[in-house]
Structures are given as C-alpha cells and as structure tokens.
Backbone as a chain_set.jsonl record, in Angstrom:
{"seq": "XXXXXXXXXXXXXXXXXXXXXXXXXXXXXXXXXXXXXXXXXXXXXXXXXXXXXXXXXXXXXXXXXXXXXXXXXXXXXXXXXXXXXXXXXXXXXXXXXXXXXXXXXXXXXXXXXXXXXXXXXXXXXXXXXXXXXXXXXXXXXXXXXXXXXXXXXXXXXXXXXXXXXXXXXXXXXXXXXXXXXXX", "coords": {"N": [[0.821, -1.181, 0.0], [-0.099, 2.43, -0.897], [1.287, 5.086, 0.518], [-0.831, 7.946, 1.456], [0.428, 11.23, 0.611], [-0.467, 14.579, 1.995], [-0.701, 17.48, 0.691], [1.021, 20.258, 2.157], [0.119, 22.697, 1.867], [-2.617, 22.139, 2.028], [-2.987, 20.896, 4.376], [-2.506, 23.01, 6.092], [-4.424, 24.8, 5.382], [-6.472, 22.922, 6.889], [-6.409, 23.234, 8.769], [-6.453, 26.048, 9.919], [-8.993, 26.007, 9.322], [-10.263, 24.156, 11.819], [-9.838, 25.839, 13.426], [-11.245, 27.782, 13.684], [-13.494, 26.762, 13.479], [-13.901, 26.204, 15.983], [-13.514, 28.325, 17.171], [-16.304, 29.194, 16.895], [-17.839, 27.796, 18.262], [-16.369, 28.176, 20.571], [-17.955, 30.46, 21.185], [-20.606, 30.217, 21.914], [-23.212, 30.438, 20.745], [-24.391, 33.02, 20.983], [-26.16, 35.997, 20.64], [-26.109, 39.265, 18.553], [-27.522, 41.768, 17.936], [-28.894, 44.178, 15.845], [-31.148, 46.718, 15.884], [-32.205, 48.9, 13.594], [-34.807, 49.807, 12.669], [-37.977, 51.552, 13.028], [-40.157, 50.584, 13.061], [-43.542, 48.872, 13.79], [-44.12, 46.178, 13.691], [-41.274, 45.52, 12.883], [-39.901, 45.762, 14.466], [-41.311, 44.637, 16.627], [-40.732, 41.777, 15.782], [-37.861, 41.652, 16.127], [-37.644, 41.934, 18.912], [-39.247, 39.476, 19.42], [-37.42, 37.622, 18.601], [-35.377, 38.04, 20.111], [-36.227, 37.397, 22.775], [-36.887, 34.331, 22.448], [-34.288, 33.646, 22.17], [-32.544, 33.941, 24.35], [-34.491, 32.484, 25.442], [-33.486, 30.251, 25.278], [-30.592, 30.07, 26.216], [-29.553, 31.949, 25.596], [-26.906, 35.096, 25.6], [-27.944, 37.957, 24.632], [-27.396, 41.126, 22.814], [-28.731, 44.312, 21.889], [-28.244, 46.444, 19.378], [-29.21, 49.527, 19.534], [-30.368, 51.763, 17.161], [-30.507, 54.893, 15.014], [-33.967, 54.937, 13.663], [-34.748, 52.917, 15.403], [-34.63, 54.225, 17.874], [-37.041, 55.044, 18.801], [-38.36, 52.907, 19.232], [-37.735, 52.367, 21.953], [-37.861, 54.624, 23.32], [-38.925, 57.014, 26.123], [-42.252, 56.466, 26.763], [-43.402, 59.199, 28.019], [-41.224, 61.151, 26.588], [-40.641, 64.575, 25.951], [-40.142, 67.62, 24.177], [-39.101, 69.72, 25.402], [-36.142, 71.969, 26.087], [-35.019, 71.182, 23.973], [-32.437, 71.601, 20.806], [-34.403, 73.985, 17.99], [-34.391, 72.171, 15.417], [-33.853, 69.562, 16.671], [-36.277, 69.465, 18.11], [-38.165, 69.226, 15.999], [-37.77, 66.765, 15.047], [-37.783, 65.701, 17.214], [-41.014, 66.27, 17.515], [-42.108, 64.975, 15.191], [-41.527, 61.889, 15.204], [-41.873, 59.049, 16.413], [-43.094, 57.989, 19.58], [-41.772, 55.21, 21.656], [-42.905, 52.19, 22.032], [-45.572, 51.891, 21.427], [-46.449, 53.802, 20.042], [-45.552, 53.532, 17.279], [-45.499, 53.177, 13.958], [-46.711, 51.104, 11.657], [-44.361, 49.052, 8.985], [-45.964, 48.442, 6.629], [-49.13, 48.988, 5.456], [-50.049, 50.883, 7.025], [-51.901, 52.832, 7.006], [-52.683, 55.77, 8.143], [-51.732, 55.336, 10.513], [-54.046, 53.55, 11.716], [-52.951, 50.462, 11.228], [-51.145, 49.91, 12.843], [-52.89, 50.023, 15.487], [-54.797, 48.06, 14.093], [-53.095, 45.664, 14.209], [-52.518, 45.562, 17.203], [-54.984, 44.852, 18.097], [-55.818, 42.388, 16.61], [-53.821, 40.464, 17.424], [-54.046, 40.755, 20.467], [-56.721, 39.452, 20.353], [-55.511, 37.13, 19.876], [-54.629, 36.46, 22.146], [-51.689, 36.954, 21.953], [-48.821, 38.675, 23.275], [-48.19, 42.185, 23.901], [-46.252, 44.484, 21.923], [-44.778, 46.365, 23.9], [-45.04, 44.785, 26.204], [-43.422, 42.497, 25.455], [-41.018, 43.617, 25.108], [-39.91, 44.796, 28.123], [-40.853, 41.655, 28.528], [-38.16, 40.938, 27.511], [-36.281, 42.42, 28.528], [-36.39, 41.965, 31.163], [-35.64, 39.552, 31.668], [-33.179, 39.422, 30.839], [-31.703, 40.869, 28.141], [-29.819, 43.156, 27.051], [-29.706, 46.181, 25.89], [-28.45, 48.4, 23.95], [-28.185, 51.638, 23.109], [-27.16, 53.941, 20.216], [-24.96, 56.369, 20.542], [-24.023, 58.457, 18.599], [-26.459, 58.618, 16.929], [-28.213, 59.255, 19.196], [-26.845, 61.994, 19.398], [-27.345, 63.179, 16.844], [-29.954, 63.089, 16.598], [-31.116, 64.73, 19.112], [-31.977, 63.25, 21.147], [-31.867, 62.33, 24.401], [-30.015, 60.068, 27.18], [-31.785, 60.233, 29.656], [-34.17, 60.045, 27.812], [-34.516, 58.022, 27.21], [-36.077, 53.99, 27.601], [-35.363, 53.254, 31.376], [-32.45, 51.852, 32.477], [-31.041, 51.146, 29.238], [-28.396, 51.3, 27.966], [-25.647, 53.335, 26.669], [-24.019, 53.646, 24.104], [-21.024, 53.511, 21.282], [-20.586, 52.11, 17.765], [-18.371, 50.652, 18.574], [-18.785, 49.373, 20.937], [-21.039, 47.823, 19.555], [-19.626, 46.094, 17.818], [-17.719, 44.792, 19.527], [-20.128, 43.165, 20.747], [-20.866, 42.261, 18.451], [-18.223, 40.49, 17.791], [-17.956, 38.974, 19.794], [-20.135, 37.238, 19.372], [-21.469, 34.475, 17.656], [-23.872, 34.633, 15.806], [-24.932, 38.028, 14.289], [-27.765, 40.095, 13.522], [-29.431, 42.198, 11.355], [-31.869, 44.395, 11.924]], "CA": [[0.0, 0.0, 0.0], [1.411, 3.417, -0.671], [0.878, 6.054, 1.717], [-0.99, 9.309, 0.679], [0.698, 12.596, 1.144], [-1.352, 15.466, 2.074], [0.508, 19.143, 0.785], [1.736, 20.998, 2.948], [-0.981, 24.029, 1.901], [-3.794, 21.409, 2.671], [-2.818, 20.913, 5.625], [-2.562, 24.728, 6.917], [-6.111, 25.26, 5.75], [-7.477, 22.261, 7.955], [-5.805, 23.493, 10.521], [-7.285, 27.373, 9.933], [-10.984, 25.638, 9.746], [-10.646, 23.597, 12.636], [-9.529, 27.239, 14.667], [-12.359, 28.873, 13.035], [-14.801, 25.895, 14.191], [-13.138, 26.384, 17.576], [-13.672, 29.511, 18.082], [-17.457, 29.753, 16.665], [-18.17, 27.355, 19.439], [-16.275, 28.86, 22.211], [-19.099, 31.523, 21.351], [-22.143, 29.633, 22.611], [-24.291, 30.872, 19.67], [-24.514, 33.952, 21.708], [-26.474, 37.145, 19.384], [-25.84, 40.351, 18.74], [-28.675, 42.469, 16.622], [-28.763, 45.611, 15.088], [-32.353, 46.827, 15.523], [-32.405, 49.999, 12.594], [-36.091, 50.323, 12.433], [-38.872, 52.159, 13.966], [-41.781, 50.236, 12.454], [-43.798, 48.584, 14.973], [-43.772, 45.133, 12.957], [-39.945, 44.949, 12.548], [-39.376, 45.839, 16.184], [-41.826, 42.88, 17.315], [-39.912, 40.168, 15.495], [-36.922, 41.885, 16.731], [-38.156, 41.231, 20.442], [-39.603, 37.615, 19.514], [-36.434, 36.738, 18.279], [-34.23, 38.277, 21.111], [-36.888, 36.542, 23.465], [-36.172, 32.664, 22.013], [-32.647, 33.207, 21.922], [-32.786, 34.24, 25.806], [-35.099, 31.714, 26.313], [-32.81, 29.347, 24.87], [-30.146, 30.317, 27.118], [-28.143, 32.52, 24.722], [-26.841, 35.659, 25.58], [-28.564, 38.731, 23.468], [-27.343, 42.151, 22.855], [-29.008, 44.941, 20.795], [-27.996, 47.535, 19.277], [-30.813, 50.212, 18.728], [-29.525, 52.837, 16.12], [-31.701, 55.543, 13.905], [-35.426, 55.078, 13.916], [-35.207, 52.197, 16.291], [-34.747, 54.805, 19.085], [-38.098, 55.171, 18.424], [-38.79, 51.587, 19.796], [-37.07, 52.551, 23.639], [-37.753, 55.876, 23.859], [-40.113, 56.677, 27.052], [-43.65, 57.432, 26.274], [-43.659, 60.69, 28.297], [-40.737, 61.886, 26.41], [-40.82, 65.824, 25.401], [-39.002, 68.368, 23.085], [-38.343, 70.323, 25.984], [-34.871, 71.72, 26.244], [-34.112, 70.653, 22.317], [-32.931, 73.14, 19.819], [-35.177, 73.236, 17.231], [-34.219, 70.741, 14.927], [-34.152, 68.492, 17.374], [-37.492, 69.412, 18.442], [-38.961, 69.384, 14.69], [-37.117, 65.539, 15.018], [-39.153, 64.774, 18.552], [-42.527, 66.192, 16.983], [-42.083, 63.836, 14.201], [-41.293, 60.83, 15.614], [-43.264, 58.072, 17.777], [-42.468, 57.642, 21.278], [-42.327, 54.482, 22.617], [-43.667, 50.779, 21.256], [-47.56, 51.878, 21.293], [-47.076, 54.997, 18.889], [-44.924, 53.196, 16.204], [-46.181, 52.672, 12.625], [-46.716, 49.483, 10.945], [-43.548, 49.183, 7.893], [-46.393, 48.609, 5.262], [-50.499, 48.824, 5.354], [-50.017, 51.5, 8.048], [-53.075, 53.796, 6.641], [-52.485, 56.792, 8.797], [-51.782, 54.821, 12.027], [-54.651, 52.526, 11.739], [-52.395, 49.456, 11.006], [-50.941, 49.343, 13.744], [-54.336, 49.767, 15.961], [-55.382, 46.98, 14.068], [-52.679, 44.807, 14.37], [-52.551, 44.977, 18.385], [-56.426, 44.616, 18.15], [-55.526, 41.317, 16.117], [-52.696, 40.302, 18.465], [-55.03, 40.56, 21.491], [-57.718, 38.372, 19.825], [-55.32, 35.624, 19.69], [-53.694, 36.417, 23.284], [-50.291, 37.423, 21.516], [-48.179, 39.373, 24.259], [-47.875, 43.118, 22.857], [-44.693, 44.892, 21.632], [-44.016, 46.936, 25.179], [-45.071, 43.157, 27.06], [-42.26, 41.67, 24.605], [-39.7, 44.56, 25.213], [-39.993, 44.384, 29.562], [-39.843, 40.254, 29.358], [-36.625, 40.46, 27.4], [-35.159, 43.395, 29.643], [-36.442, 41.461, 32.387], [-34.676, 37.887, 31.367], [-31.223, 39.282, 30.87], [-31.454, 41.471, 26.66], [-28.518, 44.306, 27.279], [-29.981, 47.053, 25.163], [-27.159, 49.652, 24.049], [-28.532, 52.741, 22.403], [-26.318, 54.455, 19.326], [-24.397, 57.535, 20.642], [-24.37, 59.044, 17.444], [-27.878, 58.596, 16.425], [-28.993, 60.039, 19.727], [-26.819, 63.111, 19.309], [-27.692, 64.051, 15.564], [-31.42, 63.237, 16.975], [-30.623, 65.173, 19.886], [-32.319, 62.356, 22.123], [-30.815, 61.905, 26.146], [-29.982, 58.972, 27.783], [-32.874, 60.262, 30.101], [-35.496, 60.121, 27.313], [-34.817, 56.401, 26.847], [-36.367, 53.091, 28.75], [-34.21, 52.514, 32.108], [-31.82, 50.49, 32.158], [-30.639, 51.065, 28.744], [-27.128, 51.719, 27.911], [-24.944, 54.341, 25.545], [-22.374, 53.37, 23.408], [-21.016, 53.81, 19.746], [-20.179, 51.416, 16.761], [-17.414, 49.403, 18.985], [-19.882, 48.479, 21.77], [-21.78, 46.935, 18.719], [-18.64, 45.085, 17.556], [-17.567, 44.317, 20.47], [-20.626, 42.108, 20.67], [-20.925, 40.737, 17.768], [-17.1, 39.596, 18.307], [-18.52, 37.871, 21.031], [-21.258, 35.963, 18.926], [-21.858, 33.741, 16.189], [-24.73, 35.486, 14.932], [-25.585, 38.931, 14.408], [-28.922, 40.226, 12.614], [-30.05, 43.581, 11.158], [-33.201, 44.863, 11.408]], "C": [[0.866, 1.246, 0.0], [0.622, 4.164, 0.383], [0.665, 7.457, 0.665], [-0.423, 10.268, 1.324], [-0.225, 13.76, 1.034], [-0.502, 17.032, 1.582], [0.033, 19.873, 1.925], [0.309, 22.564, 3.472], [-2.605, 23.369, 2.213], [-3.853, 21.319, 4.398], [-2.949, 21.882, 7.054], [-4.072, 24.51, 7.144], [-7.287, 24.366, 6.436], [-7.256, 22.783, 8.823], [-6.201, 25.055, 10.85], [-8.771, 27.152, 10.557], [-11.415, 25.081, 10.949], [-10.44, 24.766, 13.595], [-10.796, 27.666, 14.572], [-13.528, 28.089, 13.902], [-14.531, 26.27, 15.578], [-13.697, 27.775, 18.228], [-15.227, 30.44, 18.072], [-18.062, 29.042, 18.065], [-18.164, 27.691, 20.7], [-17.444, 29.886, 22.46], [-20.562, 31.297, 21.919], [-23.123, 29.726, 21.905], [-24.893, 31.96, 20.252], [-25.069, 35.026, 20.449], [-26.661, 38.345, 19.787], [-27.139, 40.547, 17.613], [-28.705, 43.564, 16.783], [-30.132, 46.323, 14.791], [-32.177, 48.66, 14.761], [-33.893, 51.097, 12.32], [-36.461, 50.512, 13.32], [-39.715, 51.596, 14.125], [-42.107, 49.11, 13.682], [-43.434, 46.628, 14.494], [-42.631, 44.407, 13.183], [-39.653, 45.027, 13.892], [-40.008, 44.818, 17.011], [-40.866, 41.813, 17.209], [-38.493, 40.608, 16.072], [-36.821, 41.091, 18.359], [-38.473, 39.943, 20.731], [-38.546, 37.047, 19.526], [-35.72, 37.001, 19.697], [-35.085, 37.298, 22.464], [-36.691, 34.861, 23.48], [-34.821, 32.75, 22.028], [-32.377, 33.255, 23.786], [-33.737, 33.202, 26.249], [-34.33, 30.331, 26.011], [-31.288, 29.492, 25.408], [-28.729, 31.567, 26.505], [-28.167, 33.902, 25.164], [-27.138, 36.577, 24.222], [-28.034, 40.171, 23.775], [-28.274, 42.908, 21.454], [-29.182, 46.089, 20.875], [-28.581, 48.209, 18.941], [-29.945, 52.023, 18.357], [-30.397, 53.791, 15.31], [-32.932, 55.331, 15.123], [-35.715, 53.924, 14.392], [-34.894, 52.794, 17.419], [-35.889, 55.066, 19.377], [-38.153, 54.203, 19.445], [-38.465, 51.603, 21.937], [-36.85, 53.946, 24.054], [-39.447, 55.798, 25.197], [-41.057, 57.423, 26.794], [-43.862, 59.273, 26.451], [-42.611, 61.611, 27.58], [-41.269, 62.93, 25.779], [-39.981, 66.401, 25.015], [-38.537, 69.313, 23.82], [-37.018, 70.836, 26.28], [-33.982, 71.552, 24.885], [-33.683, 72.073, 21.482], [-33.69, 72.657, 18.683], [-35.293, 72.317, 15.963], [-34.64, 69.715, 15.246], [-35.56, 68.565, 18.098], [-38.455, 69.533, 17.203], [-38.855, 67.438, 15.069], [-38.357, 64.635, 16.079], [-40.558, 64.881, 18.069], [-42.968, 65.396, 16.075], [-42.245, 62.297, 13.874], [-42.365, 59.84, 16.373], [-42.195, 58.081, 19.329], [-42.931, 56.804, 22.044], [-43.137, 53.554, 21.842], [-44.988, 50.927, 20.546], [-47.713, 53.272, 20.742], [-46.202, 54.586, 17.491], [-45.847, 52.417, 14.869], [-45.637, 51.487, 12.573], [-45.765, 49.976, 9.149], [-44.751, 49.195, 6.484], [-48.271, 48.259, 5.898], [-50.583, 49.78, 7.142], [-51.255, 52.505, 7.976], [-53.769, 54.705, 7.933], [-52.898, 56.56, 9.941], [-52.79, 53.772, 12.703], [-54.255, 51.288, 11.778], [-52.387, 49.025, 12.064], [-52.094, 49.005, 14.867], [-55.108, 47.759, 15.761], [-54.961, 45.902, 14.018], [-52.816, 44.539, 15.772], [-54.046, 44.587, 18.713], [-56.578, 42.609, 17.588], [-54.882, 40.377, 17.47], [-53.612, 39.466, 19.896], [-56.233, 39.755, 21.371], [-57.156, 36.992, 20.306], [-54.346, 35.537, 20.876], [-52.175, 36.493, 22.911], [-49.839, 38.871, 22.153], [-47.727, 40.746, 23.38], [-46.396, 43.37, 22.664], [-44.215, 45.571, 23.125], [-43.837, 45.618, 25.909], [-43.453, 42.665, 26.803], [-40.88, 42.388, 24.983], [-39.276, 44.205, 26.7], [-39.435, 42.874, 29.571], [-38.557, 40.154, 29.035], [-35.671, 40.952, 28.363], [-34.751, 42.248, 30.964], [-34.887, 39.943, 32.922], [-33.156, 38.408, 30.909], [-31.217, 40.493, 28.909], [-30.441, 42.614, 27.513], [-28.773, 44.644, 25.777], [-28.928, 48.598, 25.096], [-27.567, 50.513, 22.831], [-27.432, 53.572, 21.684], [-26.168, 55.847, 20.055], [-24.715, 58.369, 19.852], [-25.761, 59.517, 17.156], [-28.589, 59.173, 17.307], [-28.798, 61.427, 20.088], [-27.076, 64.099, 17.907], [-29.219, 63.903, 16.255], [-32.307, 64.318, 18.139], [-31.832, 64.266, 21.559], [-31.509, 61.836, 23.326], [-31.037, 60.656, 26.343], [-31.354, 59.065, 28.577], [-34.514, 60.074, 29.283], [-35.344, 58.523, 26.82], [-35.106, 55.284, 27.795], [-34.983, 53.305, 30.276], [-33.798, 51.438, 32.425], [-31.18, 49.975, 30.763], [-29.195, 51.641, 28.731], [-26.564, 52.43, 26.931], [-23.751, 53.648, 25.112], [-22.228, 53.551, 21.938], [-20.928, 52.056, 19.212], [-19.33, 50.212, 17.509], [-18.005, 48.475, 19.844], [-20.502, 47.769, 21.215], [-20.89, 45.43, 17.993], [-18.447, 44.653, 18.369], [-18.201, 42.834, 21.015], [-20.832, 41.199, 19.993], [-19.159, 39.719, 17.383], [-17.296, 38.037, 18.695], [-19.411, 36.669, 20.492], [-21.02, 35.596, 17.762], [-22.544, 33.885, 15.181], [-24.644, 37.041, 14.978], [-26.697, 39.212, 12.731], [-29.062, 41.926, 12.7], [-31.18, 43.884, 10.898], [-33.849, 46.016, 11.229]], "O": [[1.978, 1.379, 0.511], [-0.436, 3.849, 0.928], [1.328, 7.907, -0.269], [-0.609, 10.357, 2.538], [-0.777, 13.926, -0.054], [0.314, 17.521, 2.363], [-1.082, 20.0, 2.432], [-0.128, 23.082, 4.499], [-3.566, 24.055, 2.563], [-4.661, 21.657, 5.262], [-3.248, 21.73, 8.239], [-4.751, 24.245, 8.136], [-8.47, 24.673, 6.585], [-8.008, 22.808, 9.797], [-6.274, 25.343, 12.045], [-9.419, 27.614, 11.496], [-12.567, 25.258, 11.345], [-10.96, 24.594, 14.698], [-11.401, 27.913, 15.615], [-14.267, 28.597, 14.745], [-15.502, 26.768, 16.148], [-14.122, 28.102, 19.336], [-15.517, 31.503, 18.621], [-18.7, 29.726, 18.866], [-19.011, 27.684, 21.593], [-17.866, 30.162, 23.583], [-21.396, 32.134, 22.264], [-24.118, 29.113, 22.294], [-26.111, 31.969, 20.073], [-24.505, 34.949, 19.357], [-27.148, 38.7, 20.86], [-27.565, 39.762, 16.766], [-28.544, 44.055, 17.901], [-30.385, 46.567, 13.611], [-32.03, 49.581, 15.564], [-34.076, 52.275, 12.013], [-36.0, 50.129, 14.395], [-40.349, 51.751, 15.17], [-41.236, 48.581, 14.372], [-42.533, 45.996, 15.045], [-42.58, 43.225, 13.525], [-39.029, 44.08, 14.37], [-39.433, 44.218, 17.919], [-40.332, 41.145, 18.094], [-37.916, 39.645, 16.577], [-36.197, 40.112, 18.769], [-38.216, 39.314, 21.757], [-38.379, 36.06, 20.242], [-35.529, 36.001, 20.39], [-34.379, 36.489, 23.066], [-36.368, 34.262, 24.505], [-34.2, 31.699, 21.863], [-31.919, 32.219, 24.266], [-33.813, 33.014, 27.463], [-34.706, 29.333, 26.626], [-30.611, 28.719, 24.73], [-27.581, 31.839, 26.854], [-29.322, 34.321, 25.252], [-26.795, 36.251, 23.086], [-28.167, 40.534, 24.943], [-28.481, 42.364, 20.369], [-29.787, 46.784, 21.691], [-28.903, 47.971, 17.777], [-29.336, 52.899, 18.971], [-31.291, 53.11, 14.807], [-33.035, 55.412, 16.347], [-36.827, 53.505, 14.072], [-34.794, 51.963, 18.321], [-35.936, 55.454, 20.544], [-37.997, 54.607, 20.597], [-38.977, 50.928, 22.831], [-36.006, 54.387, 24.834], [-40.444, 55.076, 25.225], [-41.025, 58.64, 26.611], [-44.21, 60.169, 25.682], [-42.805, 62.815, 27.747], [-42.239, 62.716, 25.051], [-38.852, 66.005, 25.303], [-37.615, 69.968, 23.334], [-36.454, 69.964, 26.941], [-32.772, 71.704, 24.718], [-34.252, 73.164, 21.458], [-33.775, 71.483, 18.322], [-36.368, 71.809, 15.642], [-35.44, 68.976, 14.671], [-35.896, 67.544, 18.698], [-39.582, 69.964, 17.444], [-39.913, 66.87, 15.339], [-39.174, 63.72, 15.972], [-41.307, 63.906, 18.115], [-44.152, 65.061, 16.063], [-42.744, 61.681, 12.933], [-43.501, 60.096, 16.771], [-41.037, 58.161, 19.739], [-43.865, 56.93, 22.836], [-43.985, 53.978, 21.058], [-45.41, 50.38, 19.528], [-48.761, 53.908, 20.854], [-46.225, 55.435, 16.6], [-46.589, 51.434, 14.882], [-44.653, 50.949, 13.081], [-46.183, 50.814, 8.351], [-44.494, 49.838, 5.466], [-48.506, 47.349, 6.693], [-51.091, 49.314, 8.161], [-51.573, 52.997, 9.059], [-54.841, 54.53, 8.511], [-53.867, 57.057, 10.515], [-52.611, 53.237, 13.797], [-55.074, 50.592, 12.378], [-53.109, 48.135, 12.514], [-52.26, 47.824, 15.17], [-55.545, 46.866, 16.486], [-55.728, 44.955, 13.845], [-53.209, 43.395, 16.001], [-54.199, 43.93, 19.743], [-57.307, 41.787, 18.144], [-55.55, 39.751, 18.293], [-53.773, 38.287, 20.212], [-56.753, 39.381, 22.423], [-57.761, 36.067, 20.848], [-53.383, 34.771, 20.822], [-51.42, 35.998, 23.747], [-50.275, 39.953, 21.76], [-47.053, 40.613, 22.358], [-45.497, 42.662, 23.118], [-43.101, 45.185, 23.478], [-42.706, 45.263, 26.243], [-42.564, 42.509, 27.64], [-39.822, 41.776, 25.128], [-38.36, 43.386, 26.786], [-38.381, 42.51, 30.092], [-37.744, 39.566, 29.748], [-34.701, 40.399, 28.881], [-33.708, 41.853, 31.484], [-34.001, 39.64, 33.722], [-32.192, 37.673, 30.698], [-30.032, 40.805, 28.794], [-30.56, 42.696, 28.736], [-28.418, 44.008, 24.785], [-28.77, 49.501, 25.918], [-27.316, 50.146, 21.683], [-26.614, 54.02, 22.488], [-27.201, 56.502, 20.195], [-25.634, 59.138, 20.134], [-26.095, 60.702, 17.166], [-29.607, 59.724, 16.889], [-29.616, 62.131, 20.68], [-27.03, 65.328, 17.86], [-29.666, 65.035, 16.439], [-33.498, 64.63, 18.15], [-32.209, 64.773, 22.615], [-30.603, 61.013, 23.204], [-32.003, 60.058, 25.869], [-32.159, 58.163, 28.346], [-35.615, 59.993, 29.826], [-36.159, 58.006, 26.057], [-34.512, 55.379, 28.87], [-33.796, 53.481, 30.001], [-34.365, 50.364, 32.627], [-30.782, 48.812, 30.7], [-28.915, 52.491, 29.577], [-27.137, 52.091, 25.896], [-22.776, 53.222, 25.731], [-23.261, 53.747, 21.298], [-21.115, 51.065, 19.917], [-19.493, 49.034, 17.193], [-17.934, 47.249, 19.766], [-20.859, 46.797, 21.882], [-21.279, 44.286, 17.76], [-19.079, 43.597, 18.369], [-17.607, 41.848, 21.45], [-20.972, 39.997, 20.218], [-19.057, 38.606, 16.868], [-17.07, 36.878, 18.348], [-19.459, 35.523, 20.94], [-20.441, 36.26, 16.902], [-22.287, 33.552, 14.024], [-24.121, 37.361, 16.045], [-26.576, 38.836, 11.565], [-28.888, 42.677, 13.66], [-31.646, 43.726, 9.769], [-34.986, 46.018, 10.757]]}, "num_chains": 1, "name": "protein.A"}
C-alpha cells in the first residue's frame, strides 16, 4: 500500500478551519442584533427573536440605532430643552412601542391599531409586554451615541436600564457571537 501525502498548503487550511470551528463554538451561539427600524412590525420580530434566543439560554445584545430609538424611547418623552431641529425631530417621531407605525399597510396609524387589536384576539403578548420580558430575562440594550446626538435624544429620554455606546460596543458584541442580525 502506498501512503498518501497530504501538501503541505492542505494541511494549513485544515488546521485554519478547525480554529475557526473552535472559536465559533467557544461563542455559545450567543447574538448580537442591530435593531435599525422604527416600524412597529420589525421591532416585534426583533423582540420575539431576542426573546427565544434568551429563552434558549443565549446571551442577546441589541444595538438600537436611527429610527429604532423610536422603539425605547419613554412614552412621556418631550421636546423640551431641544434646539429646534431636534425638536422638529421629537414632533415627528413616535415615542415608545404603542405609537410606532406598521412598515407597510399603516393607513395613517390605523395598522398598527389593528394589528394589536388582532394580536389581542389571539392572546399574543404586545410589543411593550415583549420589550420588559426580554429586559427582564437578561437582553442588554445599548442605544447608538451618534444617532442620539444628531437626533438630539438623552440617555434620560430612553427606557431605564438602557445603555450608551457607539459602533465598537456593537462590535464588540458581535465579536462575542456567532450570529448577528439587522433589522
């Protein structure tokens, strides 16, 4: 029998893939997400998902950037204090889970109405419900720096218990995980 030789450059790149496998594992399937949107819709499945991954024992971060400040801003916020830009920006906006449009068949705020009207038919836990159990169960919500000083939105006008950070805090996590998602 002869003996097969393997080259030399075969050999490396098992030995790359098996690091690579190595080190997706050491990660636990841990997820990072990138919530972008405002819309009430995309910010649900956002929450469902971060909810199963947490209920599945995986650490969840997410990063809420743009017009998903929208989604964790606190109902009572006001334009008080803004210059006016930033108070054209707050009058504009929703504030808070239960004033956010629906991404499509939104017909001037009705959508949504009639989706949590739906929802509640079939005992489906709303979007604020969904936001609280994740906080509750462990989600580490880190609000875009940036996005809340061109918006000119405070740490004080967002849920408590959220956190500030830029772009690296977002890497940072998805470092850390195996997945990350944009929504």
């Amino acid at each position: 029998m002869s003996e097969t030789t393997v080259p030399s450059g075969v050999e490396a790149q098992v030995k790359e893939l098996q690091e690579r496998v190595s080190k997706l594992e050491d990660k636990n399937g841990n997820l990072t997400m990138v919530l972008m949107s405002g819309d009430f819709d995309k910010a649900f499945a956002a929450f469902i998902i971060a909810n199963g991954a947490i209920a599945m024992g995986k650490e969840v971060t997410m990063f809420v950037t743009f017009w998903g400040l929208d989604v964790i801003k606190k109902p009572t916020m006001t334009a008080s204090g803004k210059k006016f830009l930033e108070k054209m920006v707050t009058w504009m906006r929703a504030t808070g889970p239960n004033q956010l449009p629906t991404s499509k068949m939104n017909f001037a705020g009705i959508g949504p109405k009639l989706f949590r009207y739906m929802m509640g038919k079939h005992k489906v836990e709303g979007l604020d419900s969904m936001i609280d159990m994740a906080r509750e169960f462990g989600l580490k919500i880190i609000a875009c720096q940036m996005s809340m000083d061109v918006m000119g939105i405070k740490q004080d006008d967002l849920l408590d218990g959220v956190e500030v950070g830029g772009v690296a805090a977002m890497l940072s996590s998805a470092y850390k995980s195996n997945t990350t998602l944009f929504i």
